[in-house]
Each structure stands twice: as structure tokens, then as C-alpha cells.
C-alpha positions as CSV (number, residue, x, y, z in Angstrom):
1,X,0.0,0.0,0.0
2,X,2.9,2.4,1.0
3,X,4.4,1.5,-2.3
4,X,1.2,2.7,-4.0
5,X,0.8,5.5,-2.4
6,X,4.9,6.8,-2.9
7,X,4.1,6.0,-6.7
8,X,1.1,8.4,-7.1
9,X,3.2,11.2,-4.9
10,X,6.1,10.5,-7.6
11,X,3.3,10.7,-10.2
12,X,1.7,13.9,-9.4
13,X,4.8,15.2,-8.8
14,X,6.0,14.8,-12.2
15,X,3.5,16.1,-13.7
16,X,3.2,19.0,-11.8
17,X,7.0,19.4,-13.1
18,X,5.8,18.6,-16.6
19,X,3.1,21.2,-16.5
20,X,5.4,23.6,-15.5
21,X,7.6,23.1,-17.9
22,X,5.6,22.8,-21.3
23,X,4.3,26.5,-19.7
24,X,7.4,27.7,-19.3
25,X,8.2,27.2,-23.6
26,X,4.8,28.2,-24.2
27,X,3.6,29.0,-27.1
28,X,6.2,27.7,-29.1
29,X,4.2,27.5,-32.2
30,X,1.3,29.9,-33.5
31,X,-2.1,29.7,-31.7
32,X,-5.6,29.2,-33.0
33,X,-8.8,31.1,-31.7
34,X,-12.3,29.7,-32.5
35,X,-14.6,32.4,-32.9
36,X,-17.7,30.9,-33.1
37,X,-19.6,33.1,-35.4
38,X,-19.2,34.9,-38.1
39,X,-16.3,37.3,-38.7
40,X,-17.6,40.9,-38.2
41,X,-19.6,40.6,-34.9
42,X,-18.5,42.3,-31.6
43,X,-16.9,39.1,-30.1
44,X,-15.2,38.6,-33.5
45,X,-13.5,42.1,-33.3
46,X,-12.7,42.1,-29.4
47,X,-10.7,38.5,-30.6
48,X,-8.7,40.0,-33.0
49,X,-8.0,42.7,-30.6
50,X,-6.6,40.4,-28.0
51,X,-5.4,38.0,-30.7
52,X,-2.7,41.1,-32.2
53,X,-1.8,41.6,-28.3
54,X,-1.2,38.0,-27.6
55,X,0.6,37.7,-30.5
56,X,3.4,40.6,-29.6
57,X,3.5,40.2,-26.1
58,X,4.1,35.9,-26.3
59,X,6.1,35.9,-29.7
60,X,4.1,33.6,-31.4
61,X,0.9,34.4,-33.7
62,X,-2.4,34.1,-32.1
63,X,-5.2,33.7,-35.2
64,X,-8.9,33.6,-35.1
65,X,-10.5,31.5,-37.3
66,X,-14.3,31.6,-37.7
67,X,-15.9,28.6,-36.8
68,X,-20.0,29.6,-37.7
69,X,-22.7,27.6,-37.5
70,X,-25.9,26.1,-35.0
71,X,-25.9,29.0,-32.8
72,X,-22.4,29.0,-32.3
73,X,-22.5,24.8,-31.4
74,X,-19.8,24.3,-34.3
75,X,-17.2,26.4,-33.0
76,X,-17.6,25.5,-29.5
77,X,-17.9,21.7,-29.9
78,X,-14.8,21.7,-32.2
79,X,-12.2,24.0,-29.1
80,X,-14.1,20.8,-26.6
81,X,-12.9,18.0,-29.1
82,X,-9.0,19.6,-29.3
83,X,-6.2,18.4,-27.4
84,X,-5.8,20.5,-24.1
85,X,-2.5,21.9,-24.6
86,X,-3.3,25.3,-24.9
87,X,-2.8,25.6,-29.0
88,X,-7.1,25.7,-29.3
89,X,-8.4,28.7,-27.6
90,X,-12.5,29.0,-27.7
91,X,-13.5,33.0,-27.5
92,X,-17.4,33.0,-27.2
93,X,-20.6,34.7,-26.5
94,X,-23.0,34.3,-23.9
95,X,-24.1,31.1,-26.4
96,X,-21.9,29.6,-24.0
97,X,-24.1,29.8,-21.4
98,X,-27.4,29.6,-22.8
99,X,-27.5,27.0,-24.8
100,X,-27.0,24.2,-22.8
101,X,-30.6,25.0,-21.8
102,X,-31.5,26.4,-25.5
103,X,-30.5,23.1,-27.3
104,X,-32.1,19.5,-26.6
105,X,-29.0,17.8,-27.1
106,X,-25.4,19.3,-27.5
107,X,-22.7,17.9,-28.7
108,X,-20.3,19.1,-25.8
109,X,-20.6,19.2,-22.0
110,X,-19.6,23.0,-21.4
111,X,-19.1,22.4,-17.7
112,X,-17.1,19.3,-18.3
113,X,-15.2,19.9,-21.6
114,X,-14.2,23.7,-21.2
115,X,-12.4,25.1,-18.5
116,X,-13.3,28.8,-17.8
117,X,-10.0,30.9,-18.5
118,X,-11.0,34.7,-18.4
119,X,-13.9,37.1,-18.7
120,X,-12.8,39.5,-20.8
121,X,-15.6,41.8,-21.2
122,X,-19.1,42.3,-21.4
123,X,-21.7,44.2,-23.6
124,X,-25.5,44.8,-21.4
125,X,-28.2,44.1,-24.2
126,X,-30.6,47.1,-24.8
127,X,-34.1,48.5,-26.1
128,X,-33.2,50.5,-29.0
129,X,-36.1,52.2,-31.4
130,X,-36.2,54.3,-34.4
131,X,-35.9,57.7,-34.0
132,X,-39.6,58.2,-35.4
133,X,-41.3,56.1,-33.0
134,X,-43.3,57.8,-30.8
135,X,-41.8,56.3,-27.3
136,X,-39.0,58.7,-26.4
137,X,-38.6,56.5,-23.4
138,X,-38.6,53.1,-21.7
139,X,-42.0,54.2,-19.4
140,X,-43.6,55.3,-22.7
141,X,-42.3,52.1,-24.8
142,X,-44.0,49.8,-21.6
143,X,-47.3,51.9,-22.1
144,X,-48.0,51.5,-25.6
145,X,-47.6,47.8,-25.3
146,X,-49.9,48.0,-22.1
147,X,-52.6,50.4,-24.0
148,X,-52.4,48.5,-27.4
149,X,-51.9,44.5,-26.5
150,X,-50.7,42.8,-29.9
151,X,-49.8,45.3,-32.3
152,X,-46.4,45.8,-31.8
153,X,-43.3,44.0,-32.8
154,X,-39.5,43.4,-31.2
155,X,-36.7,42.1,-33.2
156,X,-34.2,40.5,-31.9
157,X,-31.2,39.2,-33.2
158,X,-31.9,35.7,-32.7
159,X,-33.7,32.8,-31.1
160,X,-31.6,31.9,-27.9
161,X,-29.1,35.0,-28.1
162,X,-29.2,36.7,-24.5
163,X,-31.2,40.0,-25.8
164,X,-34.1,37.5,-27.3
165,X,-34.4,36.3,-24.0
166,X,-33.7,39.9,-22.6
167,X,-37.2,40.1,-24.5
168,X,-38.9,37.0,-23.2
169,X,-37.9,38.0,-19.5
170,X,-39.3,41.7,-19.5
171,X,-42.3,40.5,-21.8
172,X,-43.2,37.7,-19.1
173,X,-42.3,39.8,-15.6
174,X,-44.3,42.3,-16.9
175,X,-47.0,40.5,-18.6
176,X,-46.8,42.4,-21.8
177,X,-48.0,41.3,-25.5
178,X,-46.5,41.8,-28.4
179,X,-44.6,40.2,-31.3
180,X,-40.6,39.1,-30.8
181,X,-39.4,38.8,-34.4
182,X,-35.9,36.7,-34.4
183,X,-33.7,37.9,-37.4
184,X,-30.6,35.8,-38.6
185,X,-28.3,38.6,-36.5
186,X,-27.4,41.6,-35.1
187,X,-27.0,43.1,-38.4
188,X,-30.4,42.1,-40.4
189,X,-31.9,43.8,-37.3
190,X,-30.3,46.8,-37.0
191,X,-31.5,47.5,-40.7
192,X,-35.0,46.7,-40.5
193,X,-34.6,48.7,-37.4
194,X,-33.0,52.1,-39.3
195,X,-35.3,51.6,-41.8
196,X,-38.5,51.5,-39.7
197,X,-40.0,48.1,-40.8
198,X,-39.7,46.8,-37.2
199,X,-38.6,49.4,-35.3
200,X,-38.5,48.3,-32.2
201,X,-35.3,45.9,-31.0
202,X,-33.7,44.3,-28.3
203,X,-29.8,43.5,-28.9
204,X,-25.9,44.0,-27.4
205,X,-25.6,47.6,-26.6
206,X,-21.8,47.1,-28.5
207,X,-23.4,46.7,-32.1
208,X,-25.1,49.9,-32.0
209,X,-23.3,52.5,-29.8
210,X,-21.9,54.4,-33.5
211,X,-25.4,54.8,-34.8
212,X,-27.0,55.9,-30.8
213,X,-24.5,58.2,-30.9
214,X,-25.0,59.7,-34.1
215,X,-28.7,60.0,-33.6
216,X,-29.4,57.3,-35.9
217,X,-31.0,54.7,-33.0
218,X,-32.4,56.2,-29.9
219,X,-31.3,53.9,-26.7
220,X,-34.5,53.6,-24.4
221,X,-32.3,51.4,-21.9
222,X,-29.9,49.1,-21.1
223,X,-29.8,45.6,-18.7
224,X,-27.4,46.4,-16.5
225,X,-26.7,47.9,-12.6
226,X,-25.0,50.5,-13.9
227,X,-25.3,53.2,-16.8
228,X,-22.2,52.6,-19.4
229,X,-19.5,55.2,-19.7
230,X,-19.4,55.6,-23.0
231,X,-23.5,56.5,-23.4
232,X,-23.9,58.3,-20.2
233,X,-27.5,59.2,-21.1
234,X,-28.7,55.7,-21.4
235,X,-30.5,54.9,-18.3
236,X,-31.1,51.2,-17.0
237,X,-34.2,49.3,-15.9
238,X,-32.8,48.8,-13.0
239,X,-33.2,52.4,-11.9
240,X,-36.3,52.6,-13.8
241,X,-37.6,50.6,-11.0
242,X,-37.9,47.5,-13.2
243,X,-35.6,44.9,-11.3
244,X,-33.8,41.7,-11.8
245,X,-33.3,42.6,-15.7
246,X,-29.4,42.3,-16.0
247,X,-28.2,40.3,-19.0
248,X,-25.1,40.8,-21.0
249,X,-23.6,39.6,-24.1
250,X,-20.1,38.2,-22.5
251,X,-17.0,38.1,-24.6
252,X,-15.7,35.1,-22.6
253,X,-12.2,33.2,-23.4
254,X,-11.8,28.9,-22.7
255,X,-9.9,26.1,-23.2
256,X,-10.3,22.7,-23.5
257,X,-10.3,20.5,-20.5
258,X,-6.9,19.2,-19.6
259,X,-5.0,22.3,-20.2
260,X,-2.4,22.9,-17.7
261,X,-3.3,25.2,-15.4
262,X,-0.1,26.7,-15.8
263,X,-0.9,27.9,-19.3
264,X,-4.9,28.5,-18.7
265,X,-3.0,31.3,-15.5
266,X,-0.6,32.5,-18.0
267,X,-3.4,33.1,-20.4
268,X,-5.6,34.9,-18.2
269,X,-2.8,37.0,-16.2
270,X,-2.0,38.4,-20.3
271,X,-5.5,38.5,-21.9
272,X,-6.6,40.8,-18.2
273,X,-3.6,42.8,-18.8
274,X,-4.6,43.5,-22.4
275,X,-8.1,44.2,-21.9
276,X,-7.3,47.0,-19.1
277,X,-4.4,48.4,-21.2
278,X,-5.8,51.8,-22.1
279,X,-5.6,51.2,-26.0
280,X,-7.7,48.2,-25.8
281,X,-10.1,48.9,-23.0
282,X,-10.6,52.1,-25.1
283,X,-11.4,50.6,-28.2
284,X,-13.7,47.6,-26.2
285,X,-15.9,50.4,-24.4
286,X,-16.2,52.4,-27.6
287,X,-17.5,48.8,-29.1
288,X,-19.3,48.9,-25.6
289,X,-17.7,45.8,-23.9
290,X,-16.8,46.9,-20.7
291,X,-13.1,45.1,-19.8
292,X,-13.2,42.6,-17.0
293,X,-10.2,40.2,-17.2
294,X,-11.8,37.9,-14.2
295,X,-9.4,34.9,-12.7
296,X,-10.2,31.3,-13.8
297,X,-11.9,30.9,-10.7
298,X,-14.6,33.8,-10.7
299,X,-15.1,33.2,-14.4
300,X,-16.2,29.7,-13.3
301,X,-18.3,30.6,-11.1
302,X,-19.6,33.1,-13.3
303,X,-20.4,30.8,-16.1
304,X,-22.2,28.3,-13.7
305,X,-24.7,31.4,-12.2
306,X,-25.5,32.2,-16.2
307,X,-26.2,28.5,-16.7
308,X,-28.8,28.7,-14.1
309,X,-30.2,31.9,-14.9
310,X,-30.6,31.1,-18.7
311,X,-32.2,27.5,-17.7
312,X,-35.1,29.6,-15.4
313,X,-35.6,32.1,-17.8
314,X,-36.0,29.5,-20.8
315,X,-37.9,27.3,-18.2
316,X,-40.5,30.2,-16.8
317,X,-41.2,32.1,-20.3
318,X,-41.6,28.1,-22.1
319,X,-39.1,29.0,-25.1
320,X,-39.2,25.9,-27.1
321,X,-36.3,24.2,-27.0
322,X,-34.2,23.5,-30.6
């Protein structure tokens, strides 16, 4: 028994050692990061961003390839299926978090296969409208659904993205009717939204923060604690008096299970320095991702709240599962 017991010490021990070691030459080749959607989107550009850093601060390229498809499934099943030794990096959404509830079956285990390595940032979803429409606020957007039951319509960018069930949350706490229309992305949406044909929306603050500021959108609110820097003017629900709203669009980074924890802490201790550097955390907030840069360990826990939140809010609103 002793003998056993000596020969896992040696064990561990030696791969503790080994761990160590493969960090301390890491990366010595370049370094792939799955996006899981299409190039062009908010969590596509904040990649790139901490892709250029990654790339001059550890000598070796960091490159994001676009893995599209299923809600972002493809991408994310394919960083869970990679060896864990830190050359597959997964850069996600919030479809992270949501669609373990969303989907019936998924192809990966998020809680199992991925190990949480950083928050990087997040963007709080908001009401947006057309200038034209006559609600100039949030109060006055809640009325007309109250006064006129059925004739409006929402878009959203998506069936299971965190502002459709931004939608589904305020449309069921508050017992409103009208319409959620899910279009194929943020950007379909904004358009119909600009020009009028539904123009009412729900979506990531980050896509639209150009247009709000140049008067082209008007930003009713926002689902967050806390107004953003960057539109100042934007109030949230929450001090509307309409609580227990929050939702963001997360720009989270993972890795596959197995990945030395030497490299997963190496990897967050550089991607948090990056993302509070004041080139990039200027860039993220005027994209409206406000820069975290959370340790492994309060991204975790992070990542198993959202699970629970997404699951009640898919449970208590009955969104069909896919």
C-alpha cells in the first residue's frame, strides 16, 4: 500500500513538473482562436484585438478562425474536441451559457469539456427604437404595449441570443404582449430597425453604440446595474424601477479541459492585462464591452450562475427548445 501511495506522490509530482515546464516554452508554435460566429460581430472584433496583443507580447501568432454555425455549437464543440494543450483557444458569446438550456442535445458538455480561463468583457443588451417612433422613453415604450396588447413587434437578433431572451424576461415579468421577431443577426436587425419596418429591438448595446451616438437609434435602456461610460445618457431598468433585468452579451475566453493550469493562468494573467491596457479597453468600451479580465476561478463561477439563470428564464417564459 505504502508503495502505492509513494508511486502516485512521484506521479503527481512529475506532472506538476511537466506542466510547469511545457508552460514555461509556451507558445512555441502559432495559436488558433475559434470564434464561433461569423467574422464581423463584436466578439469577432474584441478576438482579433486580443489575438494582435497575444501575438506581440508571447512571440508567437495568435489567429482567429471563424468557426459559424448552429448558434455558435460548431465552434464550440470543435475548441471541446481539441487536445488541451493550450494551441485551441474558444472566445465566445454568452451562447456559451445559454444554450446548454436552448439546445435539446449538445454535442459538448460546457461544464465538463471547457475550462473557464477569463472574462474578458461584457456588452448589457438594450431597447433600441427608431428615432420616429413615438416612445422617447422606456415608461412610454412599456405603455404602448400595455394600451395597445398585440400590435407591436421586437426584433431580436436571434432565437436563444441573451437580448431575445432579454425580451422574453421583460415580456413575461411584466406581462406584456407583443410580437418578438428573431432575425438571422445583429446586423439584419439593425437595418429593419433604421429603416423603420420593425422598429423596435432588443440587442448587445456594443453593435449599435456608432449609430446611438450619431442620432441614428435612440437607446430607451440598457440591462445592466449601472449606466455605461461611453452613453452616459442611457438609463437602465434597474433604476427605472424594473428589477432583476441584467443580461449581458459576455465576450468570454476557454480552453479545452486538460490544459495545464499553468498555461490557462498564464493566459488569463495576459489577456486581463490587455483588456485593461488603455488602448484596448478604449477601443472595447467604444464597441461597448466593458473590460473585466476575471481569474479562472470567478469566471467559473460566473459561467455556472448564467447557466442557471438562462435555464429559469427559458424554463418560466416556455421557449421551445431547438
Amino acid at each position: 500500500m505504502m508503495t502505492m501511495i509513494l508511486r502516485a506522490v512521484a506521479l503527481g509530482a512529475a506532472l506538476l513538473v511537466s506542466g510547469a515546464a511545457f508552460a514555461e516554452t509556451y507558445p512555441s508554435k502559432p495559436v488558433k482562436i475559434i470564434v464561433p460566429f461569423p467574422a464581423g460581430g463584436v466578439t469577432d472584433i474584441a478576438g482579433r484585438l486580443i489575438a494582435q496583443k497575444l501575438s506581440e507580447k508571447l512571440g508567437h501568432q495568435f489567429y482567429i478562425e471563424n468557426v459559424a454555425g448552429a448558434g455558435g455549437n460548431l465552434g464550440m464543440a470543435q475548441v471541446a474536441r481539441s487536445p488541451g494543450d493550450g494551441y485551441t483557444i474558444l472566445l465566445s458569446s454568452s451562447s456559451v451559457t445559454v444554450n446548454p438550456s436552448l439546445y435539446q442535445k449538445l454535442p459538448f458538455d460546457v461544464e465538463k469539456d471547457l475550462i473557464p480561463v477569463t472574462k474578458a468583457g461584457g456588452s448589457p443588451n438594450s431597447w433600441l427604437v427608431n428615432p420616429n417612433f413615438p416612445a422617447k422613453t422606456m415608461k412610454e415604450l412599456i405603455d404602448l404595449f400595455k394600451r395597445e396588447p398585440g400590435k407591436y413587434s421586437v426584433g431580436s437578433p436571434g432565437a436563444g441570443t441573451t437580448p431575445s431572451l432579454s425580451i422574453e424576461q421583460l415580456k413575461f415579468d411584466l406581462k406584456l404582449d407583443f410580437v418578438t421577431v428573431p432575425f438571422a443577426g445583429g446586423g439584419p436587425m439593425t437595418q429593419s430597425l433604421l429603416g423603420g419596418h420593425v422598429p423596435i429591438n432588443c440587442g448587445a448595446v456594443g453593435n449599435a453604440v456608432a449609430l446611438i451616438k450619431e442620432g441614428k437609434i435612440r437607446a430607451l435602456a440598457i440591462t445592466d446595474k449601472k449606466r455605461l461610460a461611453t452613453l452616459p445618457d442611457v438609463p437602465t431598468l434597474d433604476e427605472m424601477g424594473i428589477k432583476d433585468q441584467e443580461a449581458e452579451t459576455i465576450t468570454g475566453v476557454f480552453v479545452p479541459a486538460g490544459t495545464p493550469k499553468e498555461i490557462v493562468d498564464l493566459l488569463q494573467r495576459e489577456i486581463a492585462a490587455i483588456v485593461k491596457s488603455p488602448d484596448i479597453s478604449a477601443r472595447l468600451l467604444e464597441l461597448g464591452v466593458v473590460p473585466e479580465g476575471s481569474s479562472p476561478a470567478e469566471f467559473t463561477a460566473y459561467v455556472k450562475a448564467d447557466i442557471a439563470k438562462w435555464r429559469r428564464v427559458i424554463e418560466t417564459a416556455k421557449i421551445p427548445r431547438i
